[in-house]
N, C-alpha and C positions, 0 to 999 in steps of 0.2 A: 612628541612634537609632530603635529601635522607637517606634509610633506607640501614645499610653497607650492608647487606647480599644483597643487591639488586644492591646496586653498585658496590660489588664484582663480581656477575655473569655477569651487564651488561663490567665489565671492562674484565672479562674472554672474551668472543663473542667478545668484538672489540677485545683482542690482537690474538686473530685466527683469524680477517679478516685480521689484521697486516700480520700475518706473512704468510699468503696465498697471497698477495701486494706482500711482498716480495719476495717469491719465482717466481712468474710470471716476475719480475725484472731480477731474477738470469736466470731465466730460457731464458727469452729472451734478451739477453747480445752481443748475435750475430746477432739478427734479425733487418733486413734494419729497418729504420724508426720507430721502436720503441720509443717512448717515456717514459722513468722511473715515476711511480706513486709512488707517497709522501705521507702517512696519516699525517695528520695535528693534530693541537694539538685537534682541535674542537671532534675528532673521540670520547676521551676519554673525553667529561667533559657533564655530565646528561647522562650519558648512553650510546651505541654504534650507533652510525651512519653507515650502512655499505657500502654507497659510496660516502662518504665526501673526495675525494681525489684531491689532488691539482698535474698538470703533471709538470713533468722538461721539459722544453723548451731548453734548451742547445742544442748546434750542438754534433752530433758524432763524431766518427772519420771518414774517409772516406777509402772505398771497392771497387777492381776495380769492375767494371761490366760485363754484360753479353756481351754489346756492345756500341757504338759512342754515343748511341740514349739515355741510360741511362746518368741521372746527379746528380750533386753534387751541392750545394748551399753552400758555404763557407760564415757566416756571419747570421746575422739574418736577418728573412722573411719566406717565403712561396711561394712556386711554388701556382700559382693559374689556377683550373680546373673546369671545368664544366658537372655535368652530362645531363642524356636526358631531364629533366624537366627545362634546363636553369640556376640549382641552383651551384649556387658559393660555392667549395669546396678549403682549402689549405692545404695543406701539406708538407713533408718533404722530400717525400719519392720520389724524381728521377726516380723510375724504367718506361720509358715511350720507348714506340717503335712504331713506323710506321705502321697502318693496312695494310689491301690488298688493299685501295682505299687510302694511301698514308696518310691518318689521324693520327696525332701524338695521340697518347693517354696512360693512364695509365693503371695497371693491371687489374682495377676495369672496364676498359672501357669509363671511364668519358676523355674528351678531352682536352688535353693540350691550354690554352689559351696565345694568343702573340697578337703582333700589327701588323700591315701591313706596310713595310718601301719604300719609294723611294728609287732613285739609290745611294742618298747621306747617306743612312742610317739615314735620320730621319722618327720620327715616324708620321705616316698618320690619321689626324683627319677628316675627310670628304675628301675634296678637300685641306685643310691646312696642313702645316707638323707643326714640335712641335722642334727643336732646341733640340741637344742633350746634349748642354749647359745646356736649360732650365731645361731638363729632369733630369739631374745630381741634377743639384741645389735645385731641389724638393724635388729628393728622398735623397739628405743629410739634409736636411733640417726636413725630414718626414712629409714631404706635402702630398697630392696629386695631381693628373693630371683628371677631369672626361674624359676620353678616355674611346670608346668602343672598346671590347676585340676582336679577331675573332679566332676561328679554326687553326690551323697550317696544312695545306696540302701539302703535296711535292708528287702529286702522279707522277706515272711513267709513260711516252709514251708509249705504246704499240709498236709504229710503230716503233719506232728508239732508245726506252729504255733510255730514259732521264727523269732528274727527274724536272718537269713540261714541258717536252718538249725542254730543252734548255741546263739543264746542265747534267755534267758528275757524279758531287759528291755533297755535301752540307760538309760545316763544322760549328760548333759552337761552338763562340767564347767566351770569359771568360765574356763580358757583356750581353750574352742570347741571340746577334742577330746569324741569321742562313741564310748563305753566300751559294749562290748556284754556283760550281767553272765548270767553262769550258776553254775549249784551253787547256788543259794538265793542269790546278789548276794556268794558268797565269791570267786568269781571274776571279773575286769574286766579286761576286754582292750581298747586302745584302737586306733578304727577308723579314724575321722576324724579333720581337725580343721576346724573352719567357718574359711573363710574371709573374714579382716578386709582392708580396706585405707582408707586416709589418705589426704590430701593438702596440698601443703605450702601451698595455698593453695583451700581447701574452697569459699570463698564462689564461686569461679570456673565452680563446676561448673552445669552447663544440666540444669532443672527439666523432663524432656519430658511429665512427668506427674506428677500429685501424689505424692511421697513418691519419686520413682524420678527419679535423675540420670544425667550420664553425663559423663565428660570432655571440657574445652575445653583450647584450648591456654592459656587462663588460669588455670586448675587446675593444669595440669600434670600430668606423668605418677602413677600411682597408688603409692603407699607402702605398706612393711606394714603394720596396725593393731596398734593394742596395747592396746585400749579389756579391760576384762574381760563377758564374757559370762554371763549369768544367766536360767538357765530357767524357763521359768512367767508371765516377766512383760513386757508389751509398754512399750515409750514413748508416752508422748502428747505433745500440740503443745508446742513450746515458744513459744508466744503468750502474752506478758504482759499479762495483762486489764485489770488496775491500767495498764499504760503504754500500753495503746491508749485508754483512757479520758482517757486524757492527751492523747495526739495528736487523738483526736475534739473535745476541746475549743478545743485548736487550731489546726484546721482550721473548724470552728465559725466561731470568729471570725476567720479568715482569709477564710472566705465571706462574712461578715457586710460587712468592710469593701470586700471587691473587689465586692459587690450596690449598696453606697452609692458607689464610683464609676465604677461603671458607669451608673447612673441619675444622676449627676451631670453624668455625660460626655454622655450625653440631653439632658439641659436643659439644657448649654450649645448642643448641637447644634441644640438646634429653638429655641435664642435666638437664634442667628447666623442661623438660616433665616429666624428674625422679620423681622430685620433687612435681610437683602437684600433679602426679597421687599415690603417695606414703603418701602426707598427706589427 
């Protein structure tokens, strides 16, 4: 049996890392792609854990953006990106823009991954296409497809200011493909499509960076997504201010009473000191 004075102080240190969670919570309530961090019950039982934290995976609400280029993912999944080492990154967080050499990519620089479509808008696996029947039916299903990813490039003509040389504009449509429009927008040919993925177990996944995850073997391997996709507008936190307000309160007095025995645990201590050193 743990000793109280000891599991008083280690219950003190966890409800300050509590309430330091919390505030990072409140404090980013507005911030795109934020995720809300939970202390679990684990934090408090044999002592303080000080990053035993489980994230909210819930959708935000959704913010317009800065521009066409940023998106929104309505539904659960994960935009899935790539940095330079190849390694497969997901997120939540939409904020993606076009380089100077037409490369979609995110703020961190890692690259927006999609498929390669025909003129039918199906997806391109070598020389074979994939049926966007098939495709649907997968990702409701929460299958997968092994397809390789590619880069999204739309760069621009130099010569004649078109974006791969052919069209006037690109738009992207609520399933993630991305339609290059020419003839005055009477024409739309689809290019892309962004690439979503799931998981059967999302809270699993390892936070290596704010907003940017990566698969554990508690996640599990990656799924198709099926979330719908919406241009213009980015997510923000899904941190409930109303409910960290809640937990601040009590953690509050969770400190309140672990400070009264801890100084209670004092004055017994320097009673019994009384006492020896007095007989």
């Amino acid at each position: 049996m743990n000793d109280s004075f000891i599991t008083a102080l280690n219950t003190q240190f966890a409800t300050v890392n509590w309430i330091d969670v919390i505030a990072d919570n409140m404090t980013n309530v507005y911030t795109p792609g934020f995720r809300e961090k939970q202390v679990n019950f684990k934090t408090f039982l044999g002592g303080a854990i000080a990053d035993d934290y489980d994230k909210k995976i819930s959708q935000g609400k959704s913010t317009p953006g800065t521009s066409n280029e940023n998106l929104f993912l309505e539904g659960k999944g994960f935009f899935l990106v790539k940095n330079a080492e190849g390694k497969s990154i997901y997120t939540r967080l939409g904020e993606f823009t076009f380089d100077g050499e037409g490369v979609y990519k995110d703020r961190n620089g890692n690259t927006v991954q999609g498929y390669i479509l025909n003129d039918k808008g199906e997806i391109m696996q070598g020389t074979k296409s994939i049926s966007a029947d098939l495709y649907q039916q997968t990702a409701l299903k929460g299958g997968s497809l092994d397809i390789p990813t590619t880069n999204i490039k739309m760069w621009i003509d130099p010569n004649n200011g078109k974006y791969l040389g052919k069209y006037d504009d690109y738009e992207i449509k609520g399933d993630g493909t991305i339609y290059g429009k020419a003839d005055g927008g009477k024409r739309m040919v689809p290019l892309y499509r962004i690439t979503t993925r799931n998981f059967h177990n999302s809270a699993g996944l390892y936070e290596f960076k704010s907003g940017q995850f990566i698969e554990t073997e508690a996640s599990g391997k990656p799924v198709i997504g099926c979330g719908e996709i919406r241009s213009g507008l980015l997510e923000l936190s899904n941190a409930d201010f109303k409910g960290n307000i809640s937990y601040y309160q009590m953690a509050k007095l969770q400190m309140e009473v672990t400070n009264k025995l801890i100084s209670t645990q004092k004055e017994l201590l320097q009673e019994a000191l009384r006492l020896v050193s007095g007989s």
